[in-house]
C-alpha positions as CSV (number, residue, x, y, z in Angstrom):
1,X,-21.8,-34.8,-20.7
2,X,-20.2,-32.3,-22.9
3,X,-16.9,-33.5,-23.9
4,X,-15.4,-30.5,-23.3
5,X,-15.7,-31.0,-20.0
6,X,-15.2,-35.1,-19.7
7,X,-12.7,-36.2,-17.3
8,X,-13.6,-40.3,-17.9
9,X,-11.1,-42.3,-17.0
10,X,-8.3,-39.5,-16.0
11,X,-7.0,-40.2,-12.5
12,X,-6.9,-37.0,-10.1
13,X,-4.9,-36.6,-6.8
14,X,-6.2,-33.4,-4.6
15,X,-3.7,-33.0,-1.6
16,X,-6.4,-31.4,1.2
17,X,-9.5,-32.8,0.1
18,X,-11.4,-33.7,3.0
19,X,-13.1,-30.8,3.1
20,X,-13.8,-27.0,2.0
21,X,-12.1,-26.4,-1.3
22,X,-10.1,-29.4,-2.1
23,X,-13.5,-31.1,-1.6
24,X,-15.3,-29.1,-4.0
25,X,-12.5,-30.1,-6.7
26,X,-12.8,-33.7,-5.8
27,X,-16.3,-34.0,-6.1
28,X,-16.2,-31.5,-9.1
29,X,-14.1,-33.8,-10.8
30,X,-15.7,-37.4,-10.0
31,X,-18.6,-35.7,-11.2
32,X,-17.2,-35.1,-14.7
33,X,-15.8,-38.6,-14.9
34,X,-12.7,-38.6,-13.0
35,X,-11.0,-41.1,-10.6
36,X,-9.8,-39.4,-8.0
37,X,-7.4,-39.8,-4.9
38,X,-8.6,-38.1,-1.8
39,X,-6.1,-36.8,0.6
40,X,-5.6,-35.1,3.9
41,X,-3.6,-36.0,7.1
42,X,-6.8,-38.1,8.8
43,X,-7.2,-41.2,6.8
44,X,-11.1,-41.1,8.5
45,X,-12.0,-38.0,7.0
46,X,-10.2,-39.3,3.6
47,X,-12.9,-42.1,3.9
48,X,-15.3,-40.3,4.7
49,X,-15.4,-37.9,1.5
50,X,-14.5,-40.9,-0.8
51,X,-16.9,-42.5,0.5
52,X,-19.5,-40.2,-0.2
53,X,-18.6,-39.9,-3.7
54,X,-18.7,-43.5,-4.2
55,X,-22.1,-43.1,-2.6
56,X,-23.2,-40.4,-5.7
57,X,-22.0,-42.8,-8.6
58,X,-18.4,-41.4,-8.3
59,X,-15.2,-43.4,-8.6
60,X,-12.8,-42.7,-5.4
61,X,-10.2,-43.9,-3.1
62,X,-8.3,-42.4,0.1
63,X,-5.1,-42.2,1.3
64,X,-3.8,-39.7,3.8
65,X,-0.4,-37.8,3.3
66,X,0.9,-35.4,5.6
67,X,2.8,-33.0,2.8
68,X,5.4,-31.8,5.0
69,X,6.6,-35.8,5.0
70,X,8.0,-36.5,1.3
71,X,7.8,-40.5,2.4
72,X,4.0,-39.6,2.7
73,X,3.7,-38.2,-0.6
74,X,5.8,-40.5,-2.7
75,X,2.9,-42.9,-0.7
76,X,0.0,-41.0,-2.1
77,X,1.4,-41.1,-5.8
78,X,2.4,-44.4,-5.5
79,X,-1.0,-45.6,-4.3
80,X,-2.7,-43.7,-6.9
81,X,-0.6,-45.7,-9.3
82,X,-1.5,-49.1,-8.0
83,X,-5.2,-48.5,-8.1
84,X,-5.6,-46.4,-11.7
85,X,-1.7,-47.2,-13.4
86,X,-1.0,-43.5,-13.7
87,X,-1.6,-39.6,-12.3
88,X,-3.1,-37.2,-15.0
89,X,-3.9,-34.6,-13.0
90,X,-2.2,-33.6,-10.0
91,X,-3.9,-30.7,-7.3
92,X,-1.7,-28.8,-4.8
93,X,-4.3,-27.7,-2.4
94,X,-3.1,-28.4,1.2
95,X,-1.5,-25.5,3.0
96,X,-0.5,-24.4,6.4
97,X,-0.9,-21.1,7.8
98,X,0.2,-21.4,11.8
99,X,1.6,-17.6,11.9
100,X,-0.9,-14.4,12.3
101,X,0.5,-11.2,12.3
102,X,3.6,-8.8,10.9
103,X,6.4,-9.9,9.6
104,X,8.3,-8.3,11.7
105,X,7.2,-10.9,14.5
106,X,8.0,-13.9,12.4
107,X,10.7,-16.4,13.5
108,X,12.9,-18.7,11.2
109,X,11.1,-21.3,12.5
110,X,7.8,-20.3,11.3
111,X,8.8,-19.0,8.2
112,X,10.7,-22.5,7.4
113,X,7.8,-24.7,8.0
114,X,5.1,-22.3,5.9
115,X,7.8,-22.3,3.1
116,X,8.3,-26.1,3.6
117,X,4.4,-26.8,3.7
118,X,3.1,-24.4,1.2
119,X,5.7,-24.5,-1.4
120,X,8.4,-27.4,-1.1
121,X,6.0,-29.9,-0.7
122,X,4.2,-28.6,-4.0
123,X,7.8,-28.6,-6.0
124,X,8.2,-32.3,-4.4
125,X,4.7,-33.4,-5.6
126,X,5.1,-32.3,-9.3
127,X,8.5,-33.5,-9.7
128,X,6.8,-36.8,-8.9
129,X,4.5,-37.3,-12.0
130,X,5.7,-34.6,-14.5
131,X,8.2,-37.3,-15.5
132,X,5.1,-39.4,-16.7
133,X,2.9,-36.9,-18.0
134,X,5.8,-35.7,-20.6
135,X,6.1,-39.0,-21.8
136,X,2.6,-39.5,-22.4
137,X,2.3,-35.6,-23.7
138,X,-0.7,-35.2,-21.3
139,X,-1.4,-33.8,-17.9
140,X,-2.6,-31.0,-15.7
141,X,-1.6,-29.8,-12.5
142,X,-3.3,-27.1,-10.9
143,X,-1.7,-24.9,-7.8
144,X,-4.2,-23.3,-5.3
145,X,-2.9,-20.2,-4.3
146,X,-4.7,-17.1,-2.7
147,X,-4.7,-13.4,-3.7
148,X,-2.2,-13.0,-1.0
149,X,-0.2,-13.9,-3.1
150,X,-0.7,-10.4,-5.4
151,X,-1.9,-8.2,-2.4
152,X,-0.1,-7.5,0.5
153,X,-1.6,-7.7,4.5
154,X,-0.7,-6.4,7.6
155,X,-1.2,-9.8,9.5
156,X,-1.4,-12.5,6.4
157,X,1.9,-11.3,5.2
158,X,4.1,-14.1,5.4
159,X,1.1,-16.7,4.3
160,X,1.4,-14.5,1.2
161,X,5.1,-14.9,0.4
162,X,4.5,-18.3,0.1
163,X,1.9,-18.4,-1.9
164,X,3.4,-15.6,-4.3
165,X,6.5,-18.7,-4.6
166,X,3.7,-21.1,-5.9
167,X,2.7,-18.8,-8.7
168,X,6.2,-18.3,-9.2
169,X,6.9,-22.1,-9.2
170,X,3.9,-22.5,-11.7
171,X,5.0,-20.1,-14.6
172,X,8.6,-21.7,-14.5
173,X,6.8,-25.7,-14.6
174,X,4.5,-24.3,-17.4
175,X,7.2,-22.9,-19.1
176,X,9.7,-26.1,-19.1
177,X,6.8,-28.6,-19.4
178,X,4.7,-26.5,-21.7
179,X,6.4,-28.2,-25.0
180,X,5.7,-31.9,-23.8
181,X,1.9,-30.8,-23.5
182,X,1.5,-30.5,-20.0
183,X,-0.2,-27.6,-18.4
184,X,0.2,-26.2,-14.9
185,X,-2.2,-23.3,-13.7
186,X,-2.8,-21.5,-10.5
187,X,-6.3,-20.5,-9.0
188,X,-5.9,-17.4,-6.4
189,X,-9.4,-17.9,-4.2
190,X,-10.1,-14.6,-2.1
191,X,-11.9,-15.4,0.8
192,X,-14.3,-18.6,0.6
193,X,-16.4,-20.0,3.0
194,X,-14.6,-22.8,4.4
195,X,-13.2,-24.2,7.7
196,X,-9.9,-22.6,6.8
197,X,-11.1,-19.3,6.6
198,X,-13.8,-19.7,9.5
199,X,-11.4,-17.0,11.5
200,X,-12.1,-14.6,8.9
201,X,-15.7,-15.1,7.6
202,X,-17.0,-15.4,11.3
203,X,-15.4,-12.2,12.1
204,X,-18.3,-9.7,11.3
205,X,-16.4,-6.7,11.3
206,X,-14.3,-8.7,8.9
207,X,-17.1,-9.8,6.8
208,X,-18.7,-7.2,6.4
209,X,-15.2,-5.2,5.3
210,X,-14.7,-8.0,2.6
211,X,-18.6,-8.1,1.1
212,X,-17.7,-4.2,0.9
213,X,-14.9,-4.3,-0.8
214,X,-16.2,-7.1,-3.7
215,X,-18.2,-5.8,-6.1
216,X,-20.5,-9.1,-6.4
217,X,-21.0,-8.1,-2.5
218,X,-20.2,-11.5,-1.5
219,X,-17.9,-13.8,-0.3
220,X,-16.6,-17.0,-2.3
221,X,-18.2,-20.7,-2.0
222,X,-16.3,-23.8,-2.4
223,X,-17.8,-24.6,-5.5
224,X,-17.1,-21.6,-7.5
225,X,-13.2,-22.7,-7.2
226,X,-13.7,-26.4,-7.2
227,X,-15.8,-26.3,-10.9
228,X,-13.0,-24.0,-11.9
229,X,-10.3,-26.8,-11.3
230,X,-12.5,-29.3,-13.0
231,X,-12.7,-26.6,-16.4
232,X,-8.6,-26.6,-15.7
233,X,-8.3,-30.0,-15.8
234,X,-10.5,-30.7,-18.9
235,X,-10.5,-29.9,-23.1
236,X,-12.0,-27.0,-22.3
237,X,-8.9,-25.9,-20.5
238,X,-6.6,-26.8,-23.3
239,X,-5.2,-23.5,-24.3
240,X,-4.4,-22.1,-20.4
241,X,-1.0,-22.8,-18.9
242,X,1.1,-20.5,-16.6
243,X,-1.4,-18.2,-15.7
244,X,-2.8,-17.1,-12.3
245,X,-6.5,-17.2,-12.0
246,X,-8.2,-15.0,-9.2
247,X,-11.4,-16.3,-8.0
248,X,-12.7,-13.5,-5.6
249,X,-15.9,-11.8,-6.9
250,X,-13.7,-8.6,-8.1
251,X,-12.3,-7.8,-4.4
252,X,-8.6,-7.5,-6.4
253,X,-9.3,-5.0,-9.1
254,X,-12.1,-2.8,-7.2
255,X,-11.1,0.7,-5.4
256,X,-14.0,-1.0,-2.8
257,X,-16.1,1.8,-0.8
């Protein structure tokens, strides 16, 4: 392997990895040498994908965490500990989106829980293990956002606030962690084929609008964010911290046709 991209022996947890793209990372990441902590609210589906990557010659365990429960959390970390002794890399993937439509139309209610889910949970999660990785001078964490959060939508609006607070939330970590070596980036996927998305992608009218508007005429695959993280998380990452990475085939700077 080329050791710019080894993760031997680094232990990874990946909130909302029983599928699409927190998969991709966690098998991106066992495949480089990583131990890694799979996560979602279904501890069968957890099993299922560590399973599998034991299956491939990959090292993996499961435990599932709702991340609006901080008991459930503290849980996951924990249980990471016991297994590997540490957390070097941490990924904030899980989200909620539960609201379609103007903002006009959205209640506190709705607004609280997307907040709570999408960016609370992710403050809660690094406060966790940054405590470690500045002692040791080592660690990653990696924030998936979306490039809702830099473009505005008529019905994904308030899904987009929230995930503008995450790349908020990782220039501020980057900046006060930065000096004890750790690193915290953000990925901004544009649309990617995955059960989360299936609304959009299965829309035709939709799809076709999106494969349009990209100039690589395509939408995203789970892969093409998931070997991203695994770059992020490696030597050959080293030098990024703070910065928001779009990963949508050009859709964000195109004037589209």
């Amino acid at each position: 392997m080329n050791p710019l991209f080894d993760l031997t022996n680094k232990v990874a947890v990946i909130t909302g990895s029983s599928r699409g793209i927190g998969r991709s990372i966690g098998e991106n990441m066992a495949r480089c040498g990583a131990k890694v902590v799979i996560s979602s609210r279904k501890q069968d589906a957890c099993d299922r994908v560590a399973a599998a990557i034991r299956e491939e010659g990959g090292q993996a365990i499961a435990q599932a965490a709702n991340i609006g429960v901080r008991q459930d959390l503290e849980a996951l970390i924990a249980r990471a500990r016991e297994e590997w002794g540490r957390v070097d890399i941490l990924v904030c993937n899980a989200a909620s989106n539960p609201y379609y439509g103007p903002l006009q139309g959205l209640s506190d209610e709705m607004f609280d829980k997307m907040m709570h889910n999408n960016v609370r949970s992710n403050l809660w999660l690094c406060s966790m293990v940054l405590p470690e990785m500045g002692e040791r001078r080592d660690g990653v964490i990696i924030v998936i956002s979306s490039i809702g959060g830099v473009r505005g939508n008529s019905t994904l609006g308030a899904y987009g606030i929230t995930k503008a607070a995450d790349m908020a939330l990782v220039r501020n970590l980057a900046v006060e962690w930065g000096p004890k070596n750790v690193r915290v980036t953000c990925i901004a996927p544009g649309l990617i084929k995955t059960d989360f998305a299936r609304a959009l992608w299965e829309n035709p009218e939709l799809l076709a609008h999106t494969e349009r508007m990209t100039p690589l005429t395509r939408i995203g695959m789970p892969d093409e964010v998931g070997g991203l993280a695994a770059c992020l998380a490696s030597r050959a990452g080293a030098f990024i911290s703070g910065e928001v990475i779009v990963v949508d085939g050009g859709m964000s700077i195109s004037q589209g046709s």
